[in-house]
N, C-alpha and C positions, 0 to 999 in steps of 0.2 A: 576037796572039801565041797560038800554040796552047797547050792545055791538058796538061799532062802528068803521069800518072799514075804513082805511087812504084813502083819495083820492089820484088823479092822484099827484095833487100839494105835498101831504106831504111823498109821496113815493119816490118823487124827491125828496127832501129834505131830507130824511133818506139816500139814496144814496148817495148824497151831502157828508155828511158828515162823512160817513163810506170811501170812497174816500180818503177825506182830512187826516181821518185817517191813513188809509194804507198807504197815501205817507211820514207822518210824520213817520212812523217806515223805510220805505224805506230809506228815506234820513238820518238817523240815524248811526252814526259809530260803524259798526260789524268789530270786531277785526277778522282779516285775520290771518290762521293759519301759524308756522312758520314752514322754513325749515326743514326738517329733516335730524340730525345730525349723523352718523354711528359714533358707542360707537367701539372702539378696547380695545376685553378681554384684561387683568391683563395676567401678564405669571403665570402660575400653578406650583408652586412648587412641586415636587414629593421628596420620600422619598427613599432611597436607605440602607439597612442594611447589614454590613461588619460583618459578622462573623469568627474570626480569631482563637483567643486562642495562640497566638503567646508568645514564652518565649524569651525576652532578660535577660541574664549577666553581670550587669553594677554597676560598684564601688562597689561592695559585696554585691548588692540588687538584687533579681528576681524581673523581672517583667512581666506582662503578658497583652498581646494588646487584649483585650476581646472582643471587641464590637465595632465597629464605624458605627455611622449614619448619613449621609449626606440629609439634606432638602434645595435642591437648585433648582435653577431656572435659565434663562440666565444671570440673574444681580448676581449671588452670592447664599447667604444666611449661614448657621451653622452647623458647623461638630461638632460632639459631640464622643469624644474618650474616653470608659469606662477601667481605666487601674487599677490591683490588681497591689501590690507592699508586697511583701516578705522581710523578716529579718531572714536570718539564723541565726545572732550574735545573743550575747548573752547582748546587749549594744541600747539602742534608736537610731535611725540614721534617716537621713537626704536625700532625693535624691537629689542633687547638681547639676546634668546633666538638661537641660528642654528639653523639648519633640515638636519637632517644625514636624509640617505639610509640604510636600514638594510636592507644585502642578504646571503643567503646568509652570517652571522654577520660581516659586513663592514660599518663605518659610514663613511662616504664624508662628507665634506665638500664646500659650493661650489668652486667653484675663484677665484681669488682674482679672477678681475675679474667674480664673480659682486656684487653688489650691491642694497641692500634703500635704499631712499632715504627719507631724513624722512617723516612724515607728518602734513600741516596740520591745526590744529586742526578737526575736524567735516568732517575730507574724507579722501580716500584713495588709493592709489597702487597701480600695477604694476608688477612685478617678475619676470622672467627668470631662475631659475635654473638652473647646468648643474653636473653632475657628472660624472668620466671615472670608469670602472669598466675594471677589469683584469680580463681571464680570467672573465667573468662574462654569460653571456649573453641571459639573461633574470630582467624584476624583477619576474618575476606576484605572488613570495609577500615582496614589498619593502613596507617601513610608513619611511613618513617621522615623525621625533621635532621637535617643539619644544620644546627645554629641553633642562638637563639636570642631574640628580642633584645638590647636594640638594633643586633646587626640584621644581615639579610639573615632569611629562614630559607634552605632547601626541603623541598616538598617530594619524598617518591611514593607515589600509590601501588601499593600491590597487586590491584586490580582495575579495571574501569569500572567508574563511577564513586570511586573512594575519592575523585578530586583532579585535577590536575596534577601532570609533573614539574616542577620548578628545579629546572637547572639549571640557569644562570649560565647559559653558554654562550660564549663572547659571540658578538657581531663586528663584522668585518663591515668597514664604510666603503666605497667606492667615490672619491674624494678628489676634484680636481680644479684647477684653477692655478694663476698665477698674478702678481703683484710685486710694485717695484718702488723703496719709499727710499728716495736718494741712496742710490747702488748698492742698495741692500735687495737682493731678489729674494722671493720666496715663492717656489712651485710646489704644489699638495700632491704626495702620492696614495694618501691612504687616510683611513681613518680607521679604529676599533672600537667599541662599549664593552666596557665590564662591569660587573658588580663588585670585584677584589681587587688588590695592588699584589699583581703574584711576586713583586720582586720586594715586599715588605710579609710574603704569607698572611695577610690581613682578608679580612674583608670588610667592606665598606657597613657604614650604616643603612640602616632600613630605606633613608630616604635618600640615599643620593646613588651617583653611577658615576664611573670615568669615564671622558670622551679624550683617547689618545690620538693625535693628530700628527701626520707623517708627512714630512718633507724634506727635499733639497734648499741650502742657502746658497746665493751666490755674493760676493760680494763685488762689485761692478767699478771699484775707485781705484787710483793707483799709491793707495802708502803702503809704502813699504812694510810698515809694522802691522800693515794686517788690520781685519776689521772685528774687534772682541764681540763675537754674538752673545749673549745672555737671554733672562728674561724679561730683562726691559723693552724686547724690539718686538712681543709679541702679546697678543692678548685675544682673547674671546669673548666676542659678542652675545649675547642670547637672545634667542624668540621675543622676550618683554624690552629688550634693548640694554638690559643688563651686562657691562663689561667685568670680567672679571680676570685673573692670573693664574697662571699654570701653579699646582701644588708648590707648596716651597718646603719640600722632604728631602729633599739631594739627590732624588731620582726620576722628577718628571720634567726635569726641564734640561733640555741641550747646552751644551756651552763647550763653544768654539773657538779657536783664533781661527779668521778663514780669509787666505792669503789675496792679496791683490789680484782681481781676475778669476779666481776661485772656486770652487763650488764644494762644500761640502754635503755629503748626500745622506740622506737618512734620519733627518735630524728628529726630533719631537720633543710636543709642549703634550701633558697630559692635565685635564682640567678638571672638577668635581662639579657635576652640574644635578640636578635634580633629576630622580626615576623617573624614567618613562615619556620625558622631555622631548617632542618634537617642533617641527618646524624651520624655520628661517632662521640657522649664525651665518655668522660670518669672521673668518679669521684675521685679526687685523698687524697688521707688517708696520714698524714703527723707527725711523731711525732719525734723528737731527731735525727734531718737529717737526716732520712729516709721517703721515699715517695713511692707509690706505689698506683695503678690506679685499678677501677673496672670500663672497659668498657660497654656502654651500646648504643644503636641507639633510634633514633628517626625518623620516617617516612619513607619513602624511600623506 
């Protein structure tokens, strides 16, 4: 079959309709691109790590501020406080005190499935604390409290310059003297201050302290039934000249039978005397109206 080439006529008419075509795409609705919208980043949360090792002394428990890590942002976010807990005794106990966050005049609370778990007699545990903070985005000038109001308050700062640390760590007296109130002896081997009664897991009020006072008795007479030591044979002086008596709880005062000749060793009178108390007592030894003082200082 031969080949045949369009005329002028049908060349126009290919035209024609390749035309018609193009205009029908033309007039067709092409979706117009939209605005563009500027995205503003999310805030970046950074992570901040407090390494401390800090030891508080509170209600007869060590405890120790190990760890805090902060993931916040300008809106907030979660402080995570890692804290060991100590038991000298020899009894399960309990920390009673709760551990509140203190930021930018804000005090924060665990959050409730934050938890502090028993602690065995002469052993100790670890504990995960977390706190959510609002609108808050950095704890550099943050001090964590143990306690609070009216007992003592522990104080640990996260940094320097956020305050002091208040730990409340017993002092050891160096303590000696002897006194002799009709053959009742009594020699001081020691002395301690606390702020707690760890054999009650207590801690003391805001304003006072314990002064536990260590000694041997002797009793120097020949009855045979022994000489009953109590609290009646002892008592504390104070700085203003103020006498007062060893706690009457069933735990700070010694009680004896101590045999004709005798020495019982170790004994102690624990008293409640005012924070931060120094100066001039004196321990006084009391048996068969007679009385007699073994001076000793404190601080100063």
């Amino acid at each position: 079959m031969s080949r045949r080439s369009l005329g002028v006529a049908g060349r126009v008419g290919l035209i024609a309709v390749l035309a018609a075509s193009l205009a029908g795409c033309l007039d067709s609705s092409v979706p117009s691109a939209a605005p563009t919208t500027r995205i503003t980043p999310e805030p970046t949360a950074g992570t901040t790590v407090y390494e401390l090792g800090s030891k508080v002394w509170y209600a007869g428990l060590v405890l120790t501020i190990d760890r805090v890590s902060a993931t916040l942002d300008e809106r907030g976010g979660l402080v995570d406080v890692l804290v060991g807990l100590a038991n000298p005794g020899p009894e399960s106990a309990a920390l009673s005190a709760t551990l509140v966050l203190v930021v930018a005049g804000v005090r924060v609370e665990p959050t409730r499935e934050s938890r502090i778990p028993d602690i065995p007699g002469e052993g100790s545990v670890a504990a995960l604390l977390t706190y959510e903070l609002q609108a808050i985005g950095s704890i550099d000038d943050a001090v964590i409290e143990i306690g609070a109001d009216p007992l003592h308050v522990a104080r640990v700062p996260l940094r320097q310059g956020a305050g002091d640390l208040v730990a409340f760590e017993p002092v050891a007296l160096e303590l000696t003297g002897t006194a002799t109130a009709s053959g009742l002896k009594l020699t001081l081997r020691g002395g301690e201050l606390r702020w707690d009664l760890p054999d009650w897991w207590e801690e003391l009020a805001g304003g006072l302290q314990a002064l536990t006072i260590t000694y041997d008795a002797t009793y120097a007479g020949d009855f045979a039934g022994g000489f009953a030591f109590t609290a009646e044979n002892v008592a504390l002086r104070l700085p203003d000249g103020t006498i007062i008596g060893a706690r009457r709880d069933g735990h700070s005062q010694s009680v004896e039978l101590i045999g004709a000749h005798k020495t019982k060793k170790g004994l102690s009178s624990r008293f409640e005397i005012p924070t931060g108390l120094t100066g001039n007592f004196a321990l006084l030894v009391r048996n068969a109206g007679t009385e007699k003082t073994i001076a000793f200082a404190i601080g100063g």
